[in-house]
Backbone as a printed PyTorch tensor [residue, N CA C, xyz], in Angstrom:
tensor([[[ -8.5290,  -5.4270, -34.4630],
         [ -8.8020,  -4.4910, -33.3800],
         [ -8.4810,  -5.1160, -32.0200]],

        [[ -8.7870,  -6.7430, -32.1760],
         [ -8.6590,  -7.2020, -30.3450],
         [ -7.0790,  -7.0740, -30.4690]],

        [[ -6.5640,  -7.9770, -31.3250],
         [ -4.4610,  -7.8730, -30.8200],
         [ -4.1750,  -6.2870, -31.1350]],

        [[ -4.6130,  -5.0920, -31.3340],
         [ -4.3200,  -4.2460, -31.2090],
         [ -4.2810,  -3.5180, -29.3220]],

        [[ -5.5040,  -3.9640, -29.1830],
         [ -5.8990,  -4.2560, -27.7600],
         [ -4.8170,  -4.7220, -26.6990]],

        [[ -5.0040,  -6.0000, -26.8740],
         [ -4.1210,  -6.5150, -26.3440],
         [ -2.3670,  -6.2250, -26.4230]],

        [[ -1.9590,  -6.4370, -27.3630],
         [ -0.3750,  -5.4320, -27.6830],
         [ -0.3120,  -4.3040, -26.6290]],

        [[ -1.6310,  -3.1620, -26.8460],
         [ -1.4240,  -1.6510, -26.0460],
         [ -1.3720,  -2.2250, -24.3500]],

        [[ -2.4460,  -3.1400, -24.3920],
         [ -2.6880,  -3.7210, -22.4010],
         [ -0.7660,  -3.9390, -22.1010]],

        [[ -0.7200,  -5.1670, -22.9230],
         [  0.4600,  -5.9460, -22.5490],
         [  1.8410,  -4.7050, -22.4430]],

        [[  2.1500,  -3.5570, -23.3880],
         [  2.8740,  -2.3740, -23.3790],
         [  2.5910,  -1.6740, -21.8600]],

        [[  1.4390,  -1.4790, -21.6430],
         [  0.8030,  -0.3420, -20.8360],
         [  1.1570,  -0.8500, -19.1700]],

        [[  1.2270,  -2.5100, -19.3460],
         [  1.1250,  -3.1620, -18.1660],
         [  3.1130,  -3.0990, -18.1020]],

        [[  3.6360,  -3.4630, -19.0570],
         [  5.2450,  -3.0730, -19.1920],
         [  5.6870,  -2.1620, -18.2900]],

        [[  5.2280,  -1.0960, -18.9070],
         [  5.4040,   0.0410, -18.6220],
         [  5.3300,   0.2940, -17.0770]],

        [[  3.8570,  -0.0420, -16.7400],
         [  3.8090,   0.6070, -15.0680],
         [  4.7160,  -0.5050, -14.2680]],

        [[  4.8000,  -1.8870, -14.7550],
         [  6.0670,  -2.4230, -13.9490],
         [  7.3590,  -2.0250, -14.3190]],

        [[  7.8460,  -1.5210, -15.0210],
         [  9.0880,  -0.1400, -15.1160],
         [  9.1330,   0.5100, -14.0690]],

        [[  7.9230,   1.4060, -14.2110],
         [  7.7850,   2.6990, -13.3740],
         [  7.9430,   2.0930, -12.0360]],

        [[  7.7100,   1.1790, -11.6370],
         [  7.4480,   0.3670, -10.0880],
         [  9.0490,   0.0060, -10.0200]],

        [[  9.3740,  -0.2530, -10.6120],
         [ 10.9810,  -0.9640, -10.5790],
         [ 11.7520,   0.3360, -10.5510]],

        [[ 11.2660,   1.1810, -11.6370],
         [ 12.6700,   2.5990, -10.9620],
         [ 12.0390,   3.2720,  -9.7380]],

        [[ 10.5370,   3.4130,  -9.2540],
         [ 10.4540,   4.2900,  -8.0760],
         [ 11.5570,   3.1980,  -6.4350]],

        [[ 11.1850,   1.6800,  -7.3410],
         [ 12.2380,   0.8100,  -5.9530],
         [ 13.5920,   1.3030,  -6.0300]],

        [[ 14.0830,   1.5510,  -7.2440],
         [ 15.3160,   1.8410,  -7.1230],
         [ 15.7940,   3.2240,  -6.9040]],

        [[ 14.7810,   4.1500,  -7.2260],
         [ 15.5310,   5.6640,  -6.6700],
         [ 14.6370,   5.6600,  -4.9850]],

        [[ 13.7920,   5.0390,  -4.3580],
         [ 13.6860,   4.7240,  -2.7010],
         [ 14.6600,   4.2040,  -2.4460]],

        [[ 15.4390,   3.2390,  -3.0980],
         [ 16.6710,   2.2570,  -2.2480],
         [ 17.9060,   3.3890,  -2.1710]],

        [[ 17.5530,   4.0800,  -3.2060],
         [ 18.9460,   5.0630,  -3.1590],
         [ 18.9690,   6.5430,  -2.3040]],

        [[ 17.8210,   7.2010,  -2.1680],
         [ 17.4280,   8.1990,  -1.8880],
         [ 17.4960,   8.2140,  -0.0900]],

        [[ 16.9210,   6.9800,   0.0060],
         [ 16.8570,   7.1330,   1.6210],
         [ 17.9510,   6.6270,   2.5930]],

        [[ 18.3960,   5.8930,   2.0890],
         [ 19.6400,   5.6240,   2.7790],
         [ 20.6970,   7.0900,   2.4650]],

        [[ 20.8670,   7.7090,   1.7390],
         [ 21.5070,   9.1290,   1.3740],
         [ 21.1880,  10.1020,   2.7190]],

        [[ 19.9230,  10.3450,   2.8740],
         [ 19.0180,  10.8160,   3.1560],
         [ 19.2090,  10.7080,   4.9390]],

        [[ 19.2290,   9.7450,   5.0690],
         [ 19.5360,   9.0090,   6.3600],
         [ 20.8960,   9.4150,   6.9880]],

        [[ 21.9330,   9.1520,   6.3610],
         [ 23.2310,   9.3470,   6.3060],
         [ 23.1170,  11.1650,   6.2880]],

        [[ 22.8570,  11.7240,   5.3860],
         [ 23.1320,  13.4520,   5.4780],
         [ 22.4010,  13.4420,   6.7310]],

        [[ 20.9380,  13.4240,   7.5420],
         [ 21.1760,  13.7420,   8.5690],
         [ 21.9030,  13.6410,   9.8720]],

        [[ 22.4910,  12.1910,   9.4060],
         [ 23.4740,  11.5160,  10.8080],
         [ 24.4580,  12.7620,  10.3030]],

        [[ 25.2580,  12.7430,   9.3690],
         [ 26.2990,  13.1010,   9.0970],
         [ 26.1520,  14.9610,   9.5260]],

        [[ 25.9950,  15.4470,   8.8610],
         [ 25.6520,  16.8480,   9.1390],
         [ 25.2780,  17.8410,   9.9620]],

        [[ 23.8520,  16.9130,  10.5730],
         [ 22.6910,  17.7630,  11.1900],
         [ 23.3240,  16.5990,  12.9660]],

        [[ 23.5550,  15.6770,  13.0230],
         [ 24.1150,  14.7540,  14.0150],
         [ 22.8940,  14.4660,  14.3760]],

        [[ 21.7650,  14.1670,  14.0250],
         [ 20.4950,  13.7950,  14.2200],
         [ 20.0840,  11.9780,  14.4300]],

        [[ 19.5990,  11.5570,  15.5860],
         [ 20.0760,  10.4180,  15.6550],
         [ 18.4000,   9.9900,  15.2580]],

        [[ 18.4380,   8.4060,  15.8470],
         [ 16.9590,   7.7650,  15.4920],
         [ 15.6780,   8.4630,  16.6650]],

        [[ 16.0950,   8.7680,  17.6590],
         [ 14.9120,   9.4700,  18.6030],
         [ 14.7230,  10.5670,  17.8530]],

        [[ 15.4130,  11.7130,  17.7440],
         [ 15.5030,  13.1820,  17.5210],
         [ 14.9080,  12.7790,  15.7890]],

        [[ 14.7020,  12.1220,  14.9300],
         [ 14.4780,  11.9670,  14.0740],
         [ 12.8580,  11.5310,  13.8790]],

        [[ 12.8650,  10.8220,  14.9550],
         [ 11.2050,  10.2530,  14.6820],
         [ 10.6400,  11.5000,  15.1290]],

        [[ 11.0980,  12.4710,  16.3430],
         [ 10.3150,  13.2430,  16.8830],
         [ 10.0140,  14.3500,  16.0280]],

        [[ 11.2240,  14.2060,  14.8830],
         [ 10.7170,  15.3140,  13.8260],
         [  9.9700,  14.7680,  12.8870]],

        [[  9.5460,  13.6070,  12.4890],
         [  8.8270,  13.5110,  11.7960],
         [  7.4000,  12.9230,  12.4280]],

        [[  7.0840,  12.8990,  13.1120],
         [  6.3120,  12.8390,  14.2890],
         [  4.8750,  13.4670,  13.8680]],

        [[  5.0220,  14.6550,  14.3010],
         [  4.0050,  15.5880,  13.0530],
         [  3.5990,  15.5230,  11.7500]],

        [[  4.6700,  15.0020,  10.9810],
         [  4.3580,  15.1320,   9.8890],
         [  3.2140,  13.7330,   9.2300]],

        [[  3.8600,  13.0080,  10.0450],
         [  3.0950,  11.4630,   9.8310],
         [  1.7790,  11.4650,  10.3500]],

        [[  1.5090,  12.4880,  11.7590],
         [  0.4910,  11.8770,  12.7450],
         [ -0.9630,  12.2410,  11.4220]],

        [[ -1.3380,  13.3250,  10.7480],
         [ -2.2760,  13.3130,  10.2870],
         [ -2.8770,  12.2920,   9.0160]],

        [[ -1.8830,  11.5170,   8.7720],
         [ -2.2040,  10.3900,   7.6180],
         [ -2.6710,   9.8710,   8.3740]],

        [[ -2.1440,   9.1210,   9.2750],
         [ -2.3640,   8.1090,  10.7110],
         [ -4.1090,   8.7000,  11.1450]],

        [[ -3.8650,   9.5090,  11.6830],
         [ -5.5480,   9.7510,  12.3160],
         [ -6.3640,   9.7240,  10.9170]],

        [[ -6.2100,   9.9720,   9.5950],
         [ -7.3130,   9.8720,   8.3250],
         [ -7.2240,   8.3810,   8.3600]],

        [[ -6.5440,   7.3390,   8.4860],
         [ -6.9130,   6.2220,   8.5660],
         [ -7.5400,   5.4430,   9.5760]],

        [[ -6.8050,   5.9360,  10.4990],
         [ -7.6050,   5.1270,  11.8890],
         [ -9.4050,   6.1200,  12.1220]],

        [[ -9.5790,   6.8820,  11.6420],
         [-11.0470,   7.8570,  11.6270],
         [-11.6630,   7.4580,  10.1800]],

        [[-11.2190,   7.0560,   9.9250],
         [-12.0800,   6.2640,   8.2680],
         [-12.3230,   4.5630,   8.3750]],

        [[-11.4940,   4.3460,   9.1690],
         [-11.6750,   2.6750,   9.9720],
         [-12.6910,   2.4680,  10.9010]],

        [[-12.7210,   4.0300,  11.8190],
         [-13.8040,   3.8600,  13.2000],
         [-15.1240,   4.4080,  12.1560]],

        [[-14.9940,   5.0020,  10.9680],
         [-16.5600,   5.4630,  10.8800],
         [-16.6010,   4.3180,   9.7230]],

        [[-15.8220,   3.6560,   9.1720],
         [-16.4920,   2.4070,   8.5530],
         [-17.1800,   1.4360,   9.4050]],

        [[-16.3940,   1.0040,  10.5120],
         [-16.5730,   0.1640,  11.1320],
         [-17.9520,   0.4060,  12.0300]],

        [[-18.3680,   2.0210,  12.4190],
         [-19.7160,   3.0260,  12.8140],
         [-20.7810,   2.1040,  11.9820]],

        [[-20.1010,   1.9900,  10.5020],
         [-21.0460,   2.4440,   9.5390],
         [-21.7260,   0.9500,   9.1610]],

        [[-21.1070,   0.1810,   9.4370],
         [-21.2820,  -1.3710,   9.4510],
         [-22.4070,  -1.6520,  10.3470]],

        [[-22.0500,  -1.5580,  11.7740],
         [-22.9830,  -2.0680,  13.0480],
         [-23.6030,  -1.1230,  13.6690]],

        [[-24.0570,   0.0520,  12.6640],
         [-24.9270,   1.1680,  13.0520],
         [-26.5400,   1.1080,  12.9420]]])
């Protein structure tokens, strides 16, 4: 039962370093593509680009920095 155990860990642990190795390799490929179709197409440079994604980022950003200030509340309160 334990090397049955162990076999499935050692597979299971395989596995998610796979999965980690192809998500690096379809990011290495995807965004540079990605990058390029908007230069290319849309003529969208690095300003006009952050400003569009600007929005989209700011609310991750404030859930972290507002989960930092009420940990940090929550510490020396």
């Amino acid at each position: 039962m334990d090397q049955t155990l162990r076999t499935r860990q050692k597979r299971d642990f395989f596995l998610f370093i796979l999965a980690g190795a192809f998500l690096g390799f379809y990011t290495g490929l995807y965004e540079p593509t990605f990058n390029n179709y908007l230069s290319d197409i849309f003529n969208i440079g690095e300003v006009a680009r952050g400003a569009l994604e600007f929005p989209r980022e700011l609310p991750g950003f404030l859930v972290v920095f507002f989960m930092g200030l009420l940990i940090f509340y929550q510490m020396f309160a």
